[in-house]
N, CA, C and O atoms as CSV, one atom per row, in Angstrom:
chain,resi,resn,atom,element,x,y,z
A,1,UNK,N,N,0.639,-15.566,-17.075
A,1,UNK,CA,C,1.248,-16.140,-15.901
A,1,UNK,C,C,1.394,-15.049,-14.845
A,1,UNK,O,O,1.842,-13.986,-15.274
A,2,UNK,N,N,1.100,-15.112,-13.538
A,2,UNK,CA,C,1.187,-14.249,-12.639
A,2,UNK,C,C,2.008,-13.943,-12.166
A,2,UNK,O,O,2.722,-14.870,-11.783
A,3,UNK,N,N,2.482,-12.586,-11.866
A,3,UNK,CA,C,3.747,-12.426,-11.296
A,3,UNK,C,C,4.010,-12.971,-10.167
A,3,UNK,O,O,3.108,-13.462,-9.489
A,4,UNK,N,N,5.463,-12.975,-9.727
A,4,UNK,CA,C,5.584,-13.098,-8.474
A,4,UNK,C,C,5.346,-12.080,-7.189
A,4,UNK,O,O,4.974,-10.977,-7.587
A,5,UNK,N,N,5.438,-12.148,-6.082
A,5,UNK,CA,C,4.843,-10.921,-4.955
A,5,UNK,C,C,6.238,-10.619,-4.332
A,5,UNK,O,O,6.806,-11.400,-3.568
A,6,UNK,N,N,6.692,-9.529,-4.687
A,6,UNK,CA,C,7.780,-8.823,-4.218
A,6,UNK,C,C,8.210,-8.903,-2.782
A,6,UNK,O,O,7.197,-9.059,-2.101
A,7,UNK,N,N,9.277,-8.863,-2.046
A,7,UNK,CA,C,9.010,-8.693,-0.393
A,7,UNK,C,C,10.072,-7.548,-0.268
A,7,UNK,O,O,11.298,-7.447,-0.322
A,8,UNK,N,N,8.707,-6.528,-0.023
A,8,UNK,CA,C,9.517,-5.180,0.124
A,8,UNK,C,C,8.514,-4.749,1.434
A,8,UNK,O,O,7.335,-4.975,1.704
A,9,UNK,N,N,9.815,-3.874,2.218
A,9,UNK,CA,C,9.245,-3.983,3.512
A,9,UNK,C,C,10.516,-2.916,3.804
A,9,UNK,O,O,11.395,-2.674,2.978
A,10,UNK,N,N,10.423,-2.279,5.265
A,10,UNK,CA,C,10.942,-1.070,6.105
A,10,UNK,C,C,10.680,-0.655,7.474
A,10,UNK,O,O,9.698,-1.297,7.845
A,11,UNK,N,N,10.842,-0.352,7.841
A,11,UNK,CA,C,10.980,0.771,8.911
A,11,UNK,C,C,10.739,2.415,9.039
A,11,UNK,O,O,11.527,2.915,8.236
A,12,UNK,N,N,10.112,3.295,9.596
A,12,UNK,CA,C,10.422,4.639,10.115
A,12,UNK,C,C,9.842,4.579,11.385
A,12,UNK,O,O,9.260,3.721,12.049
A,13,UNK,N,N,10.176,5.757,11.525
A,13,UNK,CA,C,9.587,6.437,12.786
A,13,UNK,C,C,8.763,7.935,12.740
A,13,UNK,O,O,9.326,8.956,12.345
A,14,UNK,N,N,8.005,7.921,12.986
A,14,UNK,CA,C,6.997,9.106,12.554
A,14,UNK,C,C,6.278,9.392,13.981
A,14,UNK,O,O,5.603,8.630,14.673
A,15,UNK,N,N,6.650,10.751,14.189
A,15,UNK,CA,C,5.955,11.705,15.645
A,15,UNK,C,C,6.038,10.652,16.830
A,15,UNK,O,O,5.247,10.649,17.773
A,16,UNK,N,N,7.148,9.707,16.663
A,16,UNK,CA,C,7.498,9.113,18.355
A,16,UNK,C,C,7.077,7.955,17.843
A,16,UNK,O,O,7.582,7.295,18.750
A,17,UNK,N,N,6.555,7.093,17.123
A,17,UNK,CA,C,6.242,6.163,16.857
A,17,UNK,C,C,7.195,5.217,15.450
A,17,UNK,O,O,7.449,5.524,14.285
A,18,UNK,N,N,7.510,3.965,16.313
A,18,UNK,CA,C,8.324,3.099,15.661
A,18,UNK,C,C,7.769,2.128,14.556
A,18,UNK,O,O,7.449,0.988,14.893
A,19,UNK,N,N,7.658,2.484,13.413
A,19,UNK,CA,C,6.632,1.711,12.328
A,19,UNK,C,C,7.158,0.782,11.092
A,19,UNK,O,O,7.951,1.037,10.186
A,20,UNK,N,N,6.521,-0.220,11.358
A,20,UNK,CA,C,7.115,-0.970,10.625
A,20,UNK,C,C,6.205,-1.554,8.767
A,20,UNK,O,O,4.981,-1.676,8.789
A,21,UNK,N,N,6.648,-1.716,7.979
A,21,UNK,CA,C,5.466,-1.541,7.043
A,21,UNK,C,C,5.984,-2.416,5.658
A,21,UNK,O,O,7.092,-2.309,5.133
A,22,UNK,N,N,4.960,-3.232,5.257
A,22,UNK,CA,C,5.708,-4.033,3.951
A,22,UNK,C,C,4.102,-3.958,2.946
A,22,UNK,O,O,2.912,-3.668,3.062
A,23,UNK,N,N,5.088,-4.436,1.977
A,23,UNK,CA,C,3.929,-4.986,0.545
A,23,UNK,C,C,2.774,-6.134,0.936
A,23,UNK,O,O,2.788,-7.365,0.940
A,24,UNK,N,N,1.701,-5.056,1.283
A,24,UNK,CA,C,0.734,-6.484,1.305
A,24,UNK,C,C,0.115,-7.142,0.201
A,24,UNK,O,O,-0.232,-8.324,0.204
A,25,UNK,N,N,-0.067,-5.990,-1.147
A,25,UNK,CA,C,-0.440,-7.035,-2.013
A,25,UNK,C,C,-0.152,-6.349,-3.401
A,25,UNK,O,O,-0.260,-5.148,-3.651
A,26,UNK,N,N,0.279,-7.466,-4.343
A,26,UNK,CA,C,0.530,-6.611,-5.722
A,26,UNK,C,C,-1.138,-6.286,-6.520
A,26,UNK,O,O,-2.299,-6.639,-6.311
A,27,UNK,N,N,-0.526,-5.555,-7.353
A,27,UNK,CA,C,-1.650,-5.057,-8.326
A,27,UNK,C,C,-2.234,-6.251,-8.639
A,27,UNK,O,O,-1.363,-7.119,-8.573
A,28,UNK,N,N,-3.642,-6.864,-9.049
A,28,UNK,CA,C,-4.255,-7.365,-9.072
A,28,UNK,C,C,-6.037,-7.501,-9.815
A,28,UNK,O,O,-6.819,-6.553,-9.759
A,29,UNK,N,N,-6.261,-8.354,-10.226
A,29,UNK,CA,C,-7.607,-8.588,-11.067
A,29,UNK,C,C,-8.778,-8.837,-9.623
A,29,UNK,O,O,-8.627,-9.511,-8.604
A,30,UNK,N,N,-9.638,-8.201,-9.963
A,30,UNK,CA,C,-10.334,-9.045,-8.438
A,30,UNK,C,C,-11.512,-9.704,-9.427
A,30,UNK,O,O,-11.560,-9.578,-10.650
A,31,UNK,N,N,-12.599,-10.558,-8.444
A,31,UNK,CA,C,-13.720,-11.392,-9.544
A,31,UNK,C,C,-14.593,-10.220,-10.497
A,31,UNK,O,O,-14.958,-10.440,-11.652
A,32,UNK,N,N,-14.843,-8.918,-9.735
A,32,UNK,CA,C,-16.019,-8.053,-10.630
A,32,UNK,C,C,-15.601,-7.566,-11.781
A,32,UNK,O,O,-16.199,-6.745,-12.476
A,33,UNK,N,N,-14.072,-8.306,-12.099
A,33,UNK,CA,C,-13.302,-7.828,-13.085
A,33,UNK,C,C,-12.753,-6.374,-13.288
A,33,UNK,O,O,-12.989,-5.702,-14.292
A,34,UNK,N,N,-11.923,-5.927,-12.125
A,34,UNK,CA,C,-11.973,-4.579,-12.102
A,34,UNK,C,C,-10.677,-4.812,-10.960
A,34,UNK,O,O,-10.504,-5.603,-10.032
A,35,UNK,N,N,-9.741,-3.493,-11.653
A,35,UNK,CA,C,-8.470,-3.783,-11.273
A,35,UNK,C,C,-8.177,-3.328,-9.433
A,35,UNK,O,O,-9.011,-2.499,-9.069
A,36,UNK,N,N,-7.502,-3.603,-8.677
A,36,UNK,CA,C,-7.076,-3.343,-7.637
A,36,UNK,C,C,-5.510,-3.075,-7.529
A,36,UNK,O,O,-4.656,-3.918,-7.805
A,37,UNK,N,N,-5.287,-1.937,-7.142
A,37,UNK,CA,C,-3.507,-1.254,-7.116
A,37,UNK,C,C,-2.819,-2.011,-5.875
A,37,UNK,O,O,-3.429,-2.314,-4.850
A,38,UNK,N,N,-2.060,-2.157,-6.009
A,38,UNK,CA,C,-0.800,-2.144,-4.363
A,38,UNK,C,C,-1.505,-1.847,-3.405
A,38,UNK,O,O,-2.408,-1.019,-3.527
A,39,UNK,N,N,-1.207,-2.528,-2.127
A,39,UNK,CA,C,-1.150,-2.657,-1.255
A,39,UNK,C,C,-0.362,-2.284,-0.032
A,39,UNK,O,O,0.675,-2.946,-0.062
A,40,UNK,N,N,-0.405,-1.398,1.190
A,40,UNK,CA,C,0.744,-1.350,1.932
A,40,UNK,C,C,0.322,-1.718,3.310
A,40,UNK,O,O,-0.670,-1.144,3.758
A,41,UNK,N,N,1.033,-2.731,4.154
A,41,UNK,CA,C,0.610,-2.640,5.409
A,41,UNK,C,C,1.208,-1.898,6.391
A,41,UNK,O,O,2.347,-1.557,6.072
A,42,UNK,N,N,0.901,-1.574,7.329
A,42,UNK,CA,C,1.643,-0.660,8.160
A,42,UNK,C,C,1.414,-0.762,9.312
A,42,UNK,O,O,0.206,-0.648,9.519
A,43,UNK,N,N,2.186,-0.982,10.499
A,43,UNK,CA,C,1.680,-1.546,12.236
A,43,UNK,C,C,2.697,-0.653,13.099
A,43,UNK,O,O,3.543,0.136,12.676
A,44,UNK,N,N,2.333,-1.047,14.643
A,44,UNK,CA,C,3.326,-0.493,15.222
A,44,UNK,C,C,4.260,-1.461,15.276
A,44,UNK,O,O,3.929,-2.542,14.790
A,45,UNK,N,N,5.459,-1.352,15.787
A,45,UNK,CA,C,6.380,-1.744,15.999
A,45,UNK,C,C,6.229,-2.766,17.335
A,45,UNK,O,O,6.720,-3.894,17.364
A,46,UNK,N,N,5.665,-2.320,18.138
A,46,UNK,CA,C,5.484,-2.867,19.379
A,46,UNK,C,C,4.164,-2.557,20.207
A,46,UNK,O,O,3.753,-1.397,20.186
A,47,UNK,N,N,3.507,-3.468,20.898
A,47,UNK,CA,C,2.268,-3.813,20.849
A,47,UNK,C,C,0.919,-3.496,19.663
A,47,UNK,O,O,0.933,-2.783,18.660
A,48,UNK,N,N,-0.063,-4.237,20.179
A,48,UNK,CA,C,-1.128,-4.334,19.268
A,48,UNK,C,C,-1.989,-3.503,18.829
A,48,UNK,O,O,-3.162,-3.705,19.143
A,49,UNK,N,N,-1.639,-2.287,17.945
A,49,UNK,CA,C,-2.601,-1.253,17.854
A,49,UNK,C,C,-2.961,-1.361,16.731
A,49,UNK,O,O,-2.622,-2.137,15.837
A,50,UNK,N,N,-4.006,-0.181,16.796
A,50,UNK,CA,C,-4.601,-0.343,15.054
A,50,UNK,C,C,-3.791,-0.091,13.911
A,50,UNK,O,O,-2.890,0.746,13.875
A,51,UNK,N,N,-4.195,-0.965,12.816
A,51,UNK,CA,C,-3.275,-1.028,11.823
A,51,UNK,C,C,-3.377,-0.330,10.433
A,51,UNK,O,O,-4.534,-0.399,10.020
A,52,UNK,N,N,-2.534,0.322,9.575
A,52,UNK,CA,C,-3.242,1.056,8.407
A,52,UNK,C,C,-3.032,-0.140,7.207
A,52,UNK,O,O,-2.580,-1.269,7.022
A,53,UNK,N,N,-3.534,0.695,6.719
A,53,UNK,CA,C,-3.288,-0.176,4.885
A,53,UNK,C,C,-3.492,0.856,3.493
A,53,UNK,O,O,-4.579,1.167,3.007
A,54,UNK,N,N,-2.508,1.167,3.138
A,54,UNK,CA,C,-2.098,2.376,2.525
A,54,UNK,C,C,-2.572,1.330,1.010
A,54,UNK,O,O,-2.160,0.218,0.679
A,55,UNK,N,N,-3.752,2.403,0.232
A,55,UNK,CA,C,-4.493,1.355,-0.845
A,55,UNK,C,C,-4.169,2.422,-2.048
A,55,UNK,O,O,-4.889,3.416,-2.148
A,56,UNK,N,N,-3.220,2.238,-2.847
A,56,UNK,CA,C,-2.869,2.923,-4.270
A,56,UNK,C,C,-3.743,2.655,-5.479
A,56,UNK,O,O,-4.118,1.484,-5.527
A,57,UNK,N,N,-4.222,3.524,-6.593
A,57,UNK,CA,C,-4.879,3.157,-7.719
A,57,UNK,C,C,-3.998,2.350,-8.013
A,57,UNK,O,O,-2.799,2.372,-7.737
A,58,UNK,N,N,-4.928,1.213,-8.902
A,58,UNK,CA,C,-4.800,0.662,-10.283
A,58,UNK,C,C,-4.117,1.248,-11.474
A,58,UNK,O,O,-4.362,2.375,-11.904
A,59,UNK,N,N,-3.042,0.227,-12.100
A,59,UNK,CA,C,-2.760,1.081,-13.596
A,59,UNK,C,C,-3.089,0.260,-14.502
A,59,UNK,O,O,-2.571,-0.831,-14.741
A,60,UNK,N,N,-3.887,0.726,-14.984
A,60,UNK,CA,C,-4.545,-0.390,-15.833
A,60,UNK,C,C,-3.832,-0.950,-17.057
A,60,UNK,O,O,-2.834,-0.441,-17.566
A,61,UNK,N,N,-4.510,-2.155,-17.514
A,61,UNK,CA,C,-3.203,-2.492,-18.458
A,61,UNK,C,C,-3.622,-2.169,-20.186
A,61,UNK,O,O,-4.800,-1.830,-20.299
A,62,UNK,N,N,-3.059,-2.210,-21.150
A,62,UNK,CA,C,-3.202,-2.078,-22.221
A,62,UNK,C,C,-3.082,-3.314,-23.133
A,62,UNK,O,O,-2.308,-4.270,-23.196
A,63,UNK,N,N,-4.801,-2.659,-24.212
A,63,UNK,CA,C,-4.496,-3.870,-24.943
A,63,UNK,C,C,-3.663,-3.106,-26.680
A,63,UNK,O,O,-3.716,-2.063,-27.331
A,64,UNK,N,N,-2.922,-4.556,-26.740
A,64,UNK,CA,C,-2.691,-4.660,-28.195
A,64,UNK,C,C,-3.265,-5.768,-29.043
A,64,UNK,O,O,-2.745,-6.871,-28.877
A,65,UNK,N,N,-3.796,-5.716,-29.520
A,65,UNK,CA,C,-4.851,-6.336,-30.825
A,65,UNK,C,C,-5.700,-7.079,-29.234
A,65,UNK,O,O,-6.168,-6.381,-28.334
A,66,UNK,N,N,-5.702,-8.414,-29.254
A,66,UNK,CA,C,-6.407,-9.034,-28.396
A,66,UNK,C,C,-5.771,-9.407,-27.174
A,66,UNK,O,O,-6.472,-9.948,-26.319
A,67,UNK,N,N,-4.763,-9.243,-26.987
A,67,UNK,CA,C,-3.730,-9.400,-25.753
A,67,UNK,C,C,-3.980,-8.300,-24.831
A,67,UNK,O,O,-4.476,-7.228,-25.176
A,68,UNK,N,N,-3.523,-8.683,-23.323
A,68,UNK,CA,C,-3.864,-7.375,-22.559
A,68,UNK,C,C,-2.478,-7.260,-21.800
A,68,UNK,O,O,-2.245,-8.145,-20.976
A,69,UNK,N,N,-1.464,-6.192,-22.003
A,69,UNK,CA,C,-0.285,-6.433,-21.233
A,69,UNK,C,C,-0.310,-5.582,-20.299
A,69,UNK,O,O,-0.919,-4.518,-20.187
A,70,UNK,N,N,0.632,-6.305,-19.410
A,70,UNK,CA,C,0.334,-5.840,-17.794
A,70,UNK,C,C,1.381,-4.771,-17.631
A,70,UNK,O,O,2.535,-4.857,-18.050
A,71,UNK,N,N,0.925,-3.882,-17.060
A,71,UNK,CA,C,2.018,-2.358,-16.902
A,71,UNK,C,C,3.286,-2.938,-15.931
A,71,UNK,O,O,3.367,-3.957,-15.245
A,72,UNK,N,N,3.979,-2.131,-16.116
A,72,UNK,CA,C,5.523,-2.666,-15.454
A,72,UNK,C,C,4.944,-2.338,-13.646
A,72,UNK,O,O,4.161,-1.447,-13.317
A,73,UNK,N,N,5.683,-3.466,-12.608
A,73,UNK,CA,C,5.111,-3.004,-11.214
A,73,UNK,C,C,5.962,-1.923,-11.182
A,73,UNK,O,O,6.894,-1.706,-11.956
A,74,UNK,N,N,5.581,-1.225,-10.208
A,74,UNK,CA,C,5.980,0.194,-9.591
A,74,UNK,C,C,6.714,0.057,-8.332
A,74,UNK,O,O,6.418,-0.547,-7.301
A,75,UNK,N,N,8.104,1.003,-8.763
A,75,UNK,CA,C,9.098,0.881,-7.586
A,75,UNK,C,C,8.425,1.479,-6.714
A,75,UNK,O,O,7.746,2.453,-7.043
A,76,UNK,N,N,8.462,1.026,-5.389
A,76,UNK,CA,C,8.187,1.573,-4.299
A,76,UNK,C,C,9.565,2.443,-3.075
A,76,UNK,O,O,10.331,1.886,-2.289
A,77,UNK,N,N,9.450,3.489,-3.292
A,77,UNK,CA,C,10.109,4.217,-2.854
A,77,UNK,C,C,9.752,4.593,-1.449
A,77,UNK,O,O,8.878,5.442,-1.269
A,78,UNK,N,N,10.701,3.707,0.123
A,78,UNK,CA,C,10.552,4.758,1.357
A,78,UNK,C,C,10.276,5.837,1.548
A,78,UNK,O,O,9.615,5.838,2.586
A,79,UNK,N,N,10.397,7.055,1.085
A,79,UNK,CA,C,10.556,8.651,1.278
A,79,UNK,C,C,8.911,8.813,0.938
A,79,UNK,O,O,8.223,9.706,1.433
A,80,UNK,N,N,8.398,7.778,-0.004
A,80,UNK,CA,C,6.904,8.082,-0.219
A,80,UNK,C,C,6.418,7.536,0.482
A,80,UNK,O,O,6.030,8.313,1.355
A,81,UNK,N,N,6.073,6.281,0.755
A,81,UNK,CA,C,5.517,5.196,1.167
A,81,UNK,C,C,5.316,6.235,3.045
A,81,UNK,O,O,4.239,6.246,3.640
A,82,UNK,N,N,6.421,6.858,3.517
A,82,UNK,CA,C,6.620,7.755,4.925
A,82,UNK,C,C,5.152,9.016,4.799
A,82,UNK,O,O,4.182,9.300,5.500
A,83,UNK,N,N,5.693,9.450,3.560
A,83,UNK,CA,C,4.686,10.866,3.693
A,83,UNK,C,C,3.682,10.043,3.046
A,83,UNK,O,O,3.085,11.048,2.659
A,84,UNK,N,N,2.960,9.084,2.580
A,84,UNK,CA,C,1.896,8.818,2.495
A,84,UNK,C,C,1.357,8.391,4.402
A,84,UNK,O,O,0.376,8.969,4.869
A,85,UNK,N,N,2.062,7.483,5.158
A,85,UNK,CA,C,1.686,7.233,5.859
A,85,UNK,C,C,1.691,8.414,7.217
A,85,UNK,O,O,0.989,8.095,8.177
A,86,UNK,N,N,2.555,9.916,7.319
A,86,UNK,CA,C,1.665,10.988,7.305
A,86,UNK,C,C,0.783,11.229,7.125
A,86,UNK,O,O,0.106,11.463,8.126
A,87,UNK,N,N,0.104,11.361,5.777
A,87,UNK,CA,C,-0.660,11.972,5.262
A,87,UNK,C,C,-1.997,11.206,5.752
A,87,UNK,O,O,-3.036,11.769,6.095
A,88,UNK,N,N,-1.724,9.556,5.714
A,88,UNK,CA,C,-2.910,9.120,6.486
A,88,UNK,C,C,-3.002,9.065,8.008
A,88,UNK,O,O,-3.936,8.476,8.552
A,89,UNK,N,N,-2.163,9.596,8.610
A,89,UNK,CA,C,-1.946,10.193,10.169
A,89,UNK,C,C,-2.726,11.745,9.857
A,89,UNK,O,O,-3.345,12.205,10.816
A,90,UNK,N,N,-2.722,12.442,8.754
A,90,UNK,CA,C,-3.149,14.016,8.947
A,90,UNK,C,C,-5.141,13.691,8.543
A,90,UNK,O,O,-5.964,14.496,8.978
A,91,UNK,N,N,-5.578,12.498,7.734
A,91,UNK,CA,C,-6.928,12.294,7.934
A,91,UNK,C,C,-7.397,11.386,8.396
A,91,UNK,O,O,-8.104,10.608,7.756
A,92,UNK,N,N,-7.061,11.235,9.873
A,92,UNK,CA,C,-7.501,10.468,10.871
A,92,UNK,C,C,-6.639,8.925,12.015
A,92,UNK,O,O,-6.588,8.723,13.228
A,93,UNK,N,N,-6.121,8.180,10.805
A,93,UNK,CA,C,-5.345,7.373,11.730
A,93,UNK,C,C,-4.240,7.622,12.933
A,93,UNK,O,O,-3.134,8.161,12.964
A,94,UNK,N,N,-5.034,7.000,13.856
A,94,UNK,CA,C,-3.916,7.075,15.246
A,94,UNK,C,C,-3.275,5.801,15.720
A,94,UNK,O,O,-3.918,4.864,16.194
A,95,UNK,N,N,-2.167,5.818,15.588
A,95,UNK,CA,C,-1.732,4.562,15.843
A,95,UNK,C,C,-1.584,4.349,17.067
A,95,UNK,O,O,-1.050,3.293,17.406
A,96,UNK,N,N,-1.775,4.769,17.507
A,96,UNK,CA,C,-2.226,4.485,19.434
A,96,UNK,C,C,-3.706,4.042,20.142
A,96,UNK,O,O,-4.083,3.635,21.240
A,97,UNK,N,N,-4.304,4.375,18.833
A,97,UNK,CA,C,-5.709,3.534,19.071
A,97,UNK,C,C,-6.266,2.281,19.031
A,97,UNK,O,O,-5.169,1.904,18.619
A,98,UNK,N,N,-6.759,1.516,19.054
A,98,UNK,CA,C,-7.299,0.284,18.909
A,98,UNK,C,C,-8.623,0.110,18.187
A,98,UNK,O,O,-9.535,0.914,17.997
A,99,UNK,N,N,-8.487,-1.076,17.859
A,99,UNK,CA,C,-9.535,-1.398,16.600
A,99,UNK,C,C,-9.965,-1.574,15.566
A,99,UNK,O,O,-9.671,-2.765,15.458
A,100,UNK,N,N,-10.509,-1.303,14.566
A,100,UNK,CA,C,-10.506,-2.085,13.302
A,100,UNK,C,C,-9.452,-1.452,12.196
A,100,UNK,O,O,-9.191,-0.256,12.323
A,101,UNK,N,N,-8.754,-2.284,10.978
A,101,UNK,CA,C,-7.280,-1.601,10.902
A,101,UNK,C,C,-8.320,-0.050,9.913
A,101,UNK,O,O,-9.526,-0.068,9.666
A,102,UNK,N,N,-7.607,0.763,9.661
A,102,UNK,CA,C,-8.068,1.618,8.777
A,102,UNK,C,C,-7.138,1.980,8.080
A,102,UNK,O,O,-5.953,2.180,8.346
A,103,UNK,N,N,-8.166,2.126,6.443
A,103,UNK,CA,C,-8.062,1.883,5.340
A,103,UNK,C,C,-7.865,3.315,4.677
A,103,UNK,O,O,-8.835,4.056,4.519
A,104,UNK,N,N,-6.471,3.715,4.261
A,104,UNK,CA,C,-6.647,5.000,3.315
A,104,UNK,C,C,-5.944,4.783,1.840
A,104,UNK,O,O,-4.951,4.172,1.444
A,105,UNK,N,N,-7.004,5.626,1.206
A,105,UNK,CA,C,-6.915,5.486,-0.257
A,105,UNK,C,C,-5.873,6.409,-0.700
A,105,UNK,O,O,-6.243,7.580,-0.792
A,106,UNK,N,N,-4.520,6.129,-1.031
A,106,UNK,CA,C,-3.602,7.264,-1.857
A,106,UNK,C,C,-3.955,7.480,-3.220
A,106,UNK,O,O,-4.619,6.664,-3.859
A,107,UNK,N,N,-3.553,8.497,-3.659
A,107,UNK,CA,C,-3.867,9.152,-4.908
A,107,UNK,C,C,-2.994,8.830,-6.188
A,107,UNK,O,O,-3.258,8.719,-7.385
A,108,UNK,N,N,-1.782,8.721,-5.391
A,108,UNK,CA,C,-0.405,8.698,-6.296
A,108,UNK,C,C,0.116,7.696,-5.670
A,108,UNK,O,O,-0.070,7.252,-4.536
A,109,UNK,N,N,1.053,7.261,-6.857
A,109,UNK,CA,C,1.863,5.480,-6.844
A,109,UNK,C,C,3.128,5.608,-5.739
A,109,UNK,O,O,3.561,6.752,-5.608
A,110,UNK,N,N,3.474,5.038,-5.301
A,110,UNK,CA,C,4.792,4.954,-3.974
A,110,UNK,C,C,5.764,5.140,-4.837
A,110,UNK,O,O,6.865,4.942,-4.321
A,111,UNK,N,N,5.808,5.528,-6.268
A,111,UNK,CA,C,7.364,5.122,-6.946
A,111,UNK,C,C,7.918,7.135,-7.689
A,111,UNK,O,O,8.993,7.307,-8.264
């Protein structure tokens, strides 16, 4: 049975900019059968600029005998979720730009 989708969501402000940012999608099966991690969206606050999407590994789940159990979701912690969205401000995103949203891959879980 599928979990439910959390509604976790915030605020900062990072180098003059007012940002607002929630859970876009939980961990997940996609069709090629191959797992997809969390999701984060991230916009400005005010008018329409380009948007990020902060994309976390997969934790994959474990089997016991023929069952496959699903790893516990992962707290998502503000203080990370901030310096990740730094960190995708330090390889390339400008949120003052316009155009297609861009996509950075984190390394480590928001929790």
């Amino acid at each position: 049975m599928p979990r439910a989708k959390r509604s976790i969501e915030g605020t900062t402000t990072i180098d003059g900019f007012s940002l607002i940012w929630h859970l876009h999608r939980e961990q997940q099966w996609s069709s090629a059968d191959e797992c997809k991690g969390i999701a984060i969206h991230v916009r400005v606050a005010v008018g329409a600029r380009r948007e990020l999407y902060l994309e976390y590994p997969a934790m994959m789940p474990r089997k016991v005998g023929f069952i496959r159990v699903e790893p516990p979701q992962p707290a998502i912690l503000a203080k990370k979720v901030e310096a990740h969205i730094r960190e995708a401000m330090a390889h390339g995103w400008d949120p003052e730009s316009r155009g297609k949203p861009y996509f950075y891959q984190v390394e480590e879980l928001p929790s």
